[in-house]
C-alpha positions in Angstrom: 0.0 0.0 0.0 1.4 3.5 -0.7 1.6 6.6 1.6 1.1 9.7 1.5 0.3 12.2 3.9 0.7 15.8 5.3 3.4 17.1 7.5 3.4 19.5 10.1 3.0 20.0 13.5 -0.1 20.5 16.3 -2.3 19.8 12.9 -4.9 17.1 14.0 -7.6 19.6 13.2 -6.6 18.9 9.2 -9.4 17.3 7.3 -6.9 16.5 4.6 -7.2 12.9 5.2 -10.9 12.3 4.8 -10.3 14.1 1.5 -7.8 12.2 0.0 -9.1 8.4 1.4 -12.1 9.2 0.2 -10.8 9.8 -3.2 -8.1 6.7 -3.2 -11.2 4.5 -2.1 -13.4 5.9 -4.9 -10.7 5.0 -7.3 -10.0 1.8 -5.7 -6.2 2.6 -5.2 -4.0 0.5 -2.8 -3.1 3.7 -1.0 -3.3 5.9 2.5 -3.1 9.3 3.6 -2.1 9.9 7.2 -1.2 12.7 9.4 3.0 13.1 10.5 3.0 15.2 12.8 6.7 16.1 13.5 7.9 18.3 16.4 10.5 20.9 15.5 13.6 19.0 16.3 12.6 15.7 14.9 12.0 17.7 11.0 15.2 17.1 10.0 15.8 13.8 10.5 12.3 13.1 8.9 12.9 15.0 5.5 16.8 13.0 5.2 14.8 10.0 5.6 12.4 10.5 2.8 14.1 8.1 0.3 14.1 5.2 2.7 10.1 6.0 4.3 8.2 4.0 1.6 5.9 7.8 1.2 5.2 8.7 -2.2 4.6 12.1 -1.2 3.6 14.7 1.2 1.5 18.0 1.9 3.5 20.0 3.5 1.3 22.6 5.8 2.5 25.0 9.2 5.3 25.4 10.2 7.6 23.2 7.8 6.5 25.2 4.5 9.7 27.3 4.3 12.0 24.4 5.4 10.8 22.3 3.5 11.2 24.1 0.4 15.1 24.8 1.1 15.0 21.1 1.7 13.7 20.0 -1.6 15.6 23.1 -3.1 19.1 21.9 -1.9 18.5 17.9 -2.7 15.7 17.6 -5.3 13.7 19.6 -7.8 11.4 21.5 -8.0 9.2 23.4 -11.3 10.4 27.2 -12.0 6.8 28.9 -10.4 7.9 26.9 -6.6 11.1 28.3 -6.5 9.7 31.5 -7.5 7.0 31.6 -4.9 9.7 30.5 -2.5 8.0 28.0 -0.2 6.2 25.1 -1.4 3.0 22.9 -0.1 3.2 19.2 -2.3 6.2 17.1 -1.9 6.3 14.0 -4.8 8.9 11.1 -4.6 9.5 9.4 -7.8 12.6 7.4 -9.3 13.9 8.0 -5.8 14.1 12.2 -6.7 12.3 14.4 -4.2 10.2 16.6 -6.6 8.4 20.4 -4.4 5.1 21.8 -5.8 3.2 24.7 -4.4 -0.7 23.8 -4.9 -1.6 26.4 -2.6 -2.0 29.1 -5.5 -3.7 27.0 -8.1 -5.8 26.3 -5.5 -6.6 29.3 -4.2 -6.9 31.0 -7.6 -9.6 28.2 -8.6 -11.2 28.5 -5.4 -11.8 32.8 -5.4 -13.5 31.7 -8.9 -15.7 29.0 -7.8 -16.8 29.9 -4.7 -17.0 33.8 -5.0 -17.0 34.4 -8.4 -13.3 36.8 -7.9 -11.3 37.8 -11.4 -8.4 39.2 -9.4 -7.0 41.0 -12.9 -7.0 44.8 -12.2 -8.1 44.9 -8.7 -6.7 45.6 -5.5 -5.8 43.0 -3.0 -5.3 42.9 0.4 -3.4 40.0 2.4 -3.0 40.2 6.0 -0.2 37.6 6.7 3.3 37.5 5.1 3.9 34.2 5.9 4.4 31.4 3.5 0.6 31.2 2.2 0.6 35.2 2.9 3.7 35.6 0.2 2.7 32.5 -2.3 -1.1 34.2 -3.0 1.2 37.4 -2.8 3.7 37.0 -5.7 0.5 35.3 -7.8 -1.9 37.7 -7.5 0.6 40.6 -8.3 1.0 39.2 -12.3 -2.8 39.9 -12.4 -4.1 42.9 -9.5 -3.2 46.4 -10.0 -1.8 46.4 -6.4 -1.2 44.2 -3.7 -1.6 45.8 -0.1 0.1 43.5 2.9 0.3 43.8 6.6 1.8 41.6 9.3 2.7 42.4 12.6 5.7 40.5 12.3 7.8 43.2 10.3 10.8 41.4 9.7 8.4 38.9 8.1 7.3 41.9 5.8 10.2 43.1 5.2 11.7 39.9 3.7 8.5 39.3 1.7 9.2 43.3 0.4 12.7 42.5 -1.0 11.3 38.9 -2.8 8.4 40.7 -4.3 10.9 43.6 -5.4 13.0 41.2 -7.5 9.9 40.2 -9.7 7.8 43.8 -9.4 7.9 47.2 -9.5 7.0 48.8 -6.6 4.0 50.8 -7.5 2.5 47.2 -7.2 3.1 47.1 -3.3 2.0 49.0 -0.5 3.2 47.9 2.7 0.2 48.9 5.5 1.5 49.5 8.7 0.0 48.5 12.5 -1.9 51.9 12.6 -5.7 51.1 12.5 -6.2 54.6 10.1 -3.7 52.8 7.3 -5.6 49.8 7.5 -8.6 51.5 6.9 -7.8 53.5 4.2 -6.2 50.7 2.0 -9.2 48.5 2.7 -11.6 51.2 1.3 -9.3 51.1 -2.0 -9.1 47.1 -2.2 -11.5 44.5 -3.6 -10.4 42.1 -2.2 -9.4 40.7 1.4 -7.5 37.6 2.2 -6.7 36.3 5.8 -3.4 34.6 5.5 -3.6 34.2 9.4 -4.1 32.2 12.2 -6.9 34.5 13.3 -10.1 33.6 13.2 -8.9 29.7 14.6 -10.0 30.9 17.9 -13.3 32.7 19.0 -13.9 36.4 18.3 -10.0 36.9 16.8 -11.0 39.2 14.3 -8.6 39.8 11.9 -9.2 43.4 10.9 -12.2 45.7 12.3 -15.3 44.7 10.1 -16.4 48.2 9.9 -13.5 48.8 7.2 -15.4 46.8 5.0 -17.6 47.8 2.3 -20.3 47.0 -0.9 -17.1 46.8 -3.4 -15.0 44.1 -1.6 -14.9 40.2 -1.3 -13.2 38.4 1.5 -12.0 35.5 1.4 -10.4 33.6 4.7 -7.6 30.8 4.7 -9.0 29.1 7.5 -11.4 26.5 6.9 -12.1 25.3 10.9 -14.0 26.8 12.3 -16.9 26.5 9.1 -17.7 30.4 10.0 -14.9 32.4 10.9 -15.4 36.2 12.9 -14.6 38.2 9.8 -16.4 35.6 7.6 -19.6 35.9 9.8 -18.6 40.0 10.4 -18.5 40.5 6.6 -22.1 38.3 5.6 -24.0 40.4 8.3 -23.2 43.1 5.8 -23.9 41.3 2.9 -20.5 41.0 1.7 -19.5 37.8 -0.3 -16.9 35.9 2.0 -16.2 32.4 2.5 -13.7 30.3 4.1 -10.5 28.6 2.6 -11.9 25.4 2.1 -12.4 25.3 -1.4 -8.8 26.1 -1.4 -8.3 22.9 1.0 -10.7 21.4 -2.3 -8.5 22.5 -5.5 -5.3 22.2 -3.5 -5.3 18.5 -2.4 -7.2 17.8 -6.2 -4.3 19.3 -7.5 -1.6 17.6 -5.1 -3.4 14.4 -6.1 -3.0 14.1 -10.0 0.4 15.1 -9.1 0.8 11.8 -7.2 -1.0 9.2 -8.8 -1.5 10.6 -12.4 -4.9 10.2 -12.2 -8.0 12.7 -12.5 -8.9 13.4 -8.9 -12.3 12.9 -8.1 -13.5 16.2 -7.1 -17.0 15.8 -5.9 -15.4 13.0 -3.9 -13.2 14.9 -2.0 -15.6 17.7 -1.5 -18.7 15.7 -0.4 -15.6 14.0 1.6 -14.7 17.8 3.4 -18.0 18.5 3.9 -19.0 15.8 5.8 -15.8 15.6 8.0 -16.6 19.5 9.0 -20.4 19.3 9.1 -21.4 21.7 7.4 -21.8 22.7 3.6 -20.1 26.1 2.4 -21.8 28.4 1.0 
């Protein structure tokens, strides 16, 4: 039986594995998903030992995304747009190579058109995270958005993220917002669309900006996918503002990361029905 499976740490919440067992038992494939869940000193050892593990190949999700990528970067391969985006979510093992994929943008860019109906070409966009995910959407969007807006409160986070982003774009396309809640206003009123990149929203009443910034002319669109409703996904609906959660992007990711594994078509309605059921609820 082949593995696969996703690799992080603290992530037993991931519904990633009803997903993709639902779509290797649909197909009838001799294969299993699981959850490694690796604590910070053990990474190391586990990525050297890929070769000999018998895994055909991996999600990679928080906090590994970076490390990974410098992993697969330094012993394997990876396609021009990964190294680009500089972190990377899909690890594939073949002919003994490691091979690093970021699904996370296709993904994401399938998900803003299925489940809100987003073109992102001409339109402002802004990301609240600079992390990996934060940065991948990021450096994707800008080929497409008039400008990209970001804000962490990490700024040497930002700060990295403003040099990578400065070797592929001019920088009329970015606008760094700082802490100050009147900046964060002021580029939400100019910006279409909002993307939480963020742990907030995992937790009770973390909102990740003040709802009242938002308006008629903007979208959001949140990461998380647990809880089903986040704060600003719930914040922005009481206004009748489209927003959903990131689990479409969970969807068109893992389809993505699938084909990429087996060579098959992956069974979409599968995994989705599959998602859906493992979080209870439908999205909207």
């Amino acid at each position: 039986m082949k593995q696969y499976g996703l690799l992080g740490h603290k992530i037993g919440y991931s519904l990633s594995p009803a997903m993709h067992n639902a779509a290797f038992k649909h197909l009838r494939l001799k294969s299993e998903y699981k959850i490694y869940d690796i604590p910070d000193k053990d990474v190391e050892v586990f990525l050297n030992g890929l070769l000999r593990s018998g895994i055909g190949g991996l999600n990679v999700t928080i906090p590994y995304k970076i490390r990974a990528f410098q992993f697969v970067k330094k012993y394997g391969s990876m396609d021009r747009e990964t190294e680009r985006l500089g972190s990377l979510n899909t690890i594939v093992i073949k002919n003994r190579t490691i091979y690093g994929h970021n699904t996370d943008v296709s993904g994401f860019l399938k998900a803003l058109k299925a489940d809100l109906g987003f073109n992102p070409r001409m339109r402002n966009i802004f990301i609240v995270g600079a992390g990996g995910a934060g940065q991948a959407c990021a450096l994707r969007l800008a080929r497409m958005a008039e400008k990209i807006y970001i804000h962490d409160i990490d700024e040497k986070k930002v700060k990295a993220f403003s040099e990578k982003f400065l070797r592929f774009y001019g920088s009329d396309k970015l606008a760094v917002i700082q802490k100050k809640e009147k900046d964060i206003e002021k580029a939400l009123r100019h910006s279409h669309l909002l993307v939480n990149a963020t742990a907030y929203g995992r937790h009770k009443n973390e909102m990740v900006v003040n709802p009242d910034f938002l308006h008629k002319d903007i979208s959001v669109y949140d990461l998380i996918y647990k809880p089903s409703v986040t704060p600003i996904v719930k914040a922005a609906r009481e206004r009748d503002i489209p927003a959903v959660t990131g689990l479409g992007m969970l969807l068109y990711q893992g389809a993505d990361a699938f084909e990429l594994w087996t060579g098959r078509k992956a069974p979409v309605r599968v995994m989705k029905q599959a998602l859906e059921k493992a979080l209870g609820v439908k999205q909207r």
